[in-house]
Every structure is written in structure tokens, then in C-alpha cells.
One Martini backbone bead per residue (centre of mass of N, CA, C, O) as a GRO file, in nm:
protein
  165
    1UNK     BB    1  12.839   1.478   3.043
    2UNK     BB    2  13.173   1.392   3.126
    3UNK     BB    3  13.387   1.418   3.389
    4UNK     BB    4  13.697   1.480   3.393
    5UNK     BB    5  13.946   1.415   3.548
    6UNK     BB    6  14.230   1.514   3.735
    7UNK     BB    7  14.582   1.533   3.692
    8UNK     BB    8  14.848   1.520   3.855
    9UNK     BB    9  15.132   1.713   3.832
   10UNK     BB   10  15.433   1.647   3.885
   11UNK     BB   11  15.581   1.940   3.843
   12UNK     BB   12  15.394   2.025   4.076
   13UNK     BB   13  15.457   2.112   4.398
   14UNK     BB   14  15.357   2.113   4.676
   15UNK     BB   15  15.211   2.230   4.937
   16UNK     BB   16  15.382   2.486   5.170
   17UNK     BB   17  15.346   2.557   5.482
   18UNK     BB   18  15.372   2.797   5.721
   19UNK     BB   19  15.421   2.801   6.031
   20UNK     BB   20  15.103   2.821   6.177
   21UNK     BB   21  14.908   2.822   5.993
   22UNK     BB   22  14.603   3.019   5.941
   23UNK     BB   23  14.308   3.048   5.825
   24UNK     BB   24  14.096   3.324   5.743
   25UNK     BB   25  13.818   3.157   5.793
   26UNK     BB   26  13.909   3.134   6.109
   27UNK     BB   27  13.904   3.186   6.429
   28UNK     BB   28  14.073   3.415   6.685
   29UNK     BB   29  14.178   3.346   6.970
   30UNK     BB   30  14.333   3.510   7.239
   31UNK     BB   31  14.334   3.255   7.514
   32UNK     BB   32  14.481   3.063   7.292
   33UNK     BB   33  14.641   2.744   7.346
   34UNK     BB   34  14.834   2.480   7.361
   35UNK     BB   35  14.825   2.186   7.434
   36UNK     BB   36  14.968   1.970   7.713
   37UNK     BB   37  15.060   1.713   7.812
   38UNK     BB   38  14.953   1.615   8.114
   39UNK     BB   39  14.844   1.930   8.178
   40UNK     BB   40  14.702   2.203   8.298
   41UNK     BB   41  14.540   2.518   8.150
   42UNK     BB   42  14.537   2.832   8.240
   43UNK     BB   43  14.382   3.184   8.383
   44UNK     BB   44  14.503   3.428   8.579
   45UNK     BB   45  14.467   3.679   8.754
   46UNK     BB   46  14.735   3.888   8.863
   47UNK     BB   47  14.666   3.846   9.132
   48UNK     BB   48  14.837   3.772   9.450
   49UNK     BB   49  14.616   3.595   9.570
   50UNK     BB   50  14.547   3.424   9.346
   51UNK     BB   51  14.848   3.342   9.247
   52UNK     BB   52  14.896   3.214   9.499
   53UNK     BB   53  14.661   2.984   9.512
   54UNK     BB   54  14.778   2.872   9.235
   55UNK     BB   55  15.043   2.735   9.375
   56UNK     BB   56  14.926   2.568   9.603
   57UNK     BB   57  14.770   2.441   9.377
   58UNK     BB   58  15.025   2.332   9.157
   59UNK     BB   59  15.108   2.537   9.006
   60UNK     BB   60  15.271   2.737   8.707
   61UNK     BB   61  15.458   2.929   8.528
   62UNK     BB   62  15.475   2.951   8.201
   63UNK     BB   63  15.709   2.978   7.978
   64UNK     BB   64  15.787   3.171   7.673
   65UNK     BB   65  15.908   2.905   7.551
   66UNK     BB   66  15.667   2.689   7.558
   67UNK     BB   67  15.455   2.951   7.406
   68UNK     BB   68  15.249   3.075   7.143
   69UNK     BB   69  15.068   3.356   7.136
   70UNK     BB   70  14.860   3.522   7.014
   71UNK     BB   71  14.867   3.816   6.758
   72UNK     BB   72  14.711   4.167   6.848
   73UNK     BB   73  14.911   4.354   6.702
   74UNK     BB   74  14.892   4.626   6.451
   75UNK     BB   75  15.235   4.708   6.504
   76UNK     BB   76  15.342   4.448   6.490
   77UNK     BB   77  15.475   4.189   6.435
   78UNK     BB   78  15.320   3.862   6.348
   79UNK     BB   79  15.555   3.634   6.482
   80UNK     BB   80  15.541   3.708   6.717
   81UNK     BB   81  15.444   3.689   7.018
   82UNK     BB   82  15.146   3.756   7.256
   83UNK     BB   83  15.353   3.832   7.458
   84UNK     BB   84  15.354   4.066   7.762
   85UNK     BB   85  15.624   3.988   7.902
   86UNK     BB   86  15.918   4.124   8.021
   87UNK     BB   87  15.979   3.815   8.117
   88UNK     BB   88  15.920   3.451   8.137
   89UNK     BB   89  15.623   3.504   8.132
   90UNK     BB   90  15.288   3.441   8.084
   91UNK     BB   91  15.132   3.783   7.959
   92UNK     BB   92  14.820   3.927   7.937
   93UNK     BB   93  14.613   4.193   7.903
   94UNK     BB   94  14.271   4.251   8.016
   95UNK     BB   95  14.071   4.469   7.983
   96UNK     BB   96  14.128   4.600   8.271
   97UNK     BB   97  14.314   4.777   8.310
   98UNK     BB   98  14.646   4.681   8.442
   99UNK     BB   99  14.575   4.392   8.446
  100UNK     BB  100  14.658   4.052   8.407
  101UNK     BB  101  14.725   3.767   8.261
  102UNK     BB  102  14.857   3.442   8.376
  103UNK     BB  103  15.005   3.134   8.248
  104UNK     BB  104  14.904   2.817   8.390
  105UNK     BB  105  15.033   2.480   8.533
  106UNK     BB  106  14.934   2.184   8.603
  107UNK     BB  107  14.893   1.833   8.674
  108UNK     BB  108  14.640   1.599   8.595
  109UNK     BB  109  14.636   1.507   8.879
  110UNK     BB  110  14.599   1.786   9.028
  111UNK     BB  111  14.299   1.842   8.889
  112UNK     BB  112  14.147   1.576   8.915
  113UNK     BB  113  14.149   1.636   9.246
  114UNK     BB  114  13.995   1.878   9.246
  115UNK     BB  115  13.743   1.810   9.108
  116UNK     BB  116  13.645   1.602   9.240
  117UNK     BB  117  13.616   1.782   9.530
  118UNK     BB  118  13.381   1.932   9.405
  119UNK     BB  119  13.210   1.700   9.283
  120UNK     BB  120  13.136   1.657   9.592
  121UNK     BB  121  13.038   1.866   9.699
  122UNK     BB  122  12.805   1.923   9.456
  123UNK     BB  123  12.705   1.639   9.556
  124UNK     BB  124  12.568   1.739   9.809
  125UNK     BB  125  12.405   1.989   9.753
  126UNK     BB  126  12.199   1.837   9.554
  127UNK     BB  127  12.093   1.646   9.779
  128UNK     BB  128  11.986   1.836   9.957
  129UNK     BB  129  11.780   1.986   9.767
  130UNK     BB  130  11.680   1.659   9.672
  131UNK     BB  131  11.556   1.626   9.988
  132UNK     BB  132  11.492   1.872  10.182
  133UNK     BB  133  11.758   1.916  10.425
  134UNK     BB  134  11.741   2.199  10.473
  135UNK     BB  135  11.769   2.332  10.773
  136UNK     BB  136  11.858   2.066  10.916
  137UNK     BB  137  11.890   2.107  11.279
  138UNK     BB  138  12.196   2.318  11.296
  139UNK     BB  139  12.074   2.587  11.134
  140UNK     BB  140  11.833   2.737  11.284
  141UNK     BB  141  11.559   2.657  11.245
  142UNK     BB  142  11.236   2.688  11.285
  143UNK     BB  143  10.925   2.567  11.278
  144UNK     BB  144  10.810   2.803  11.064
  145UNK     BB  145  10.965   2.756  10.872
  146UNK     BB  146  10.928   2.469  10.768
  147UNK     BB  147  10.601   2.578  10.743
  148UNK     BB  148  10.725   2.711  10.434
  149UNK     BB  149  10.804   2.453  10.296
  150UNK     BB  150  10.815   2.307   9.998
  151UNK     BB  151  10.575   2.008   9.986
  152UNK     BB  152  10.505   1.751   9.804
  153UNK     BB  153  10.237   1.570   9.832
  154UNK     BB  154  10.252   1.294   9.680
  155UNK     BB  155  10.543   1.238   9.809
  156UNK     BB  156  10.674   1.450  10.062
  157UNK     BB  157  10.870   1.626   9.917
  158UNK     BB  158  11.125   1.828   9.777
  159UNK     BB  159  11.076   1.907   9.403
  160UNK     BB  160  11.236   2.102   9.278
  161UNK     BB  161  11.532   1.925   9.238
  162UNK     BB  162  11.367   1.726   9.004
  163UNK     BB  163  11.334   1.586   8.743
  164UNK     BB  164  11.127   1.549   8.440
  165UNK     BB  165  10.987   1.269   8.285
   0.00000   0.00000   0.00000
């Protein structure tokens, strides 16, 4: 028996869903923000030596014109945007006592230099650390300390930081 195709009634209009819609089958996510073309957005907790140092580094305060944050009020409007901040600034409760977290941005070139700077960083840790070399010269580490140090028999090496093939 074959299955005849529906065709579609021209009579009925298009379905049209309201700004925002999101199905109630996907999860929705708190500190969940829309991307923002150029720009890298975080959350940084309320704390004012915090948010100095996210100025410093580049970052700006997201202004509440800027971004809808999800709305978990469940007496307020759902309409609302889940900004909970009295001034122009975005900022929802952390859920820990008073304290905030704010979203803030800089641009994605002071990001990925930013990345860069730790990326260096941290390819000299794994390096010192896949070489064996932690602990020589400046370290003040003794003689003694060396000979307690794991050094693979067959390569001379210390292998404990590099992959099994």
C-alpha cells in the first residue's frame, strides 16, 4: 500500500514563531549569551580586584542595551531579559551570598593575544617538564634531590610527561 505525500494546503499560512522562540525540548542554559561578531564575551565574578584586572586587560562592561540574558525569574515577566543589574551594566546573582558576576568584552584581537601569551607560557611548562630539565641549575635543588629524580633507563630521559605511541 503506498503512502500518498501531503500536499500542502495554499489556505494555510506559514507558521510564524515570536522573536526569540526556543523549543521547550532544548535546554536553556543561565549564563548562556549570543555571540557577538568581533568581540570575546566572559563572566567575571563581581569582585573589584576582579574586574580591575579584566579592564586592564582590555575588557568593557556589556551595556544591557546590548544583550537579552535568560530569564529565571519565576515571578517576574518572561519577556524580561534576566539582567539583574539596577544600572546599565550586565549582571546576574552568582549564587553564592551577594555577590555578582558580570559580562564584560574586549576585542578578539586583545583575546587571542592574550591566548597566545599563556599558549607560550604553558608549551614551556610541558616542555620543561617532557625534558627533565625542572629543578637544574637555578633551582637550588642538591645533588641528592637529582639522584631521587625518575629517569627512564632505555632513553636517559625523564618520560613520565610524554604519550605512549
Amino acid at each position: 500500500m503506498a503512502v500518498q505525500k501531503e500536499k500542502s494546503n495554499p489556505a494555510n499560512t506559514p507558521l510564524s514563531l515570536p522573536k526569540g522562540y526556543k523549543p521547550m525540548t532544548g535546554g536553556t542554559l543561565r549564563m548562556e549569551v549570543p555571540e557577538k561578531l568581533g568581540w570575546h564575551r566572559h563572566w567575571f565574578r563581581g569582585v573589584p580586584a576582579r574586574l580591575g584586572q579584566a579592564v586592564q586587560a582590555g575588557y568593557r562592561f556589556v551595556d544591557a542595551d546590548d544583550v537579552d540574558i535568560n530569564n529565571f525569574d519565576l515571578a517576574g515577566d518572561s519577556k524580561d531579559s534576566g539582567n539583574g543589574d539596577m544600572g546599565s551594566r550586565v549582571s546576574i546573582g552568582s549564587g553564592e551570598g551577594p555577590s555578582r558576576m558580570y559580562l564584560m568584552e574586549c576585542p578578539d584581537e586583545i583575546f587571542e593575544y592574550a591566548q597566545s601569551l599563556l599558549d607560550k607560557r604553558s608549551d614551556a611548562l610541558a616542555n620543561t617538564l617532557k625534558g627533565g630539565t625542572i629543578g637544574s641549575d637555578s633551582s637550588g635543588e642538591s645533588g641528592e634531590d637529582r639522584k631521587q629524580r625518575y629517569i627512564d633507563k632505555r632513553t636517559g630521559k625523564n618520560s613520565l610527561f610524554t604519550r605512549k605511541s
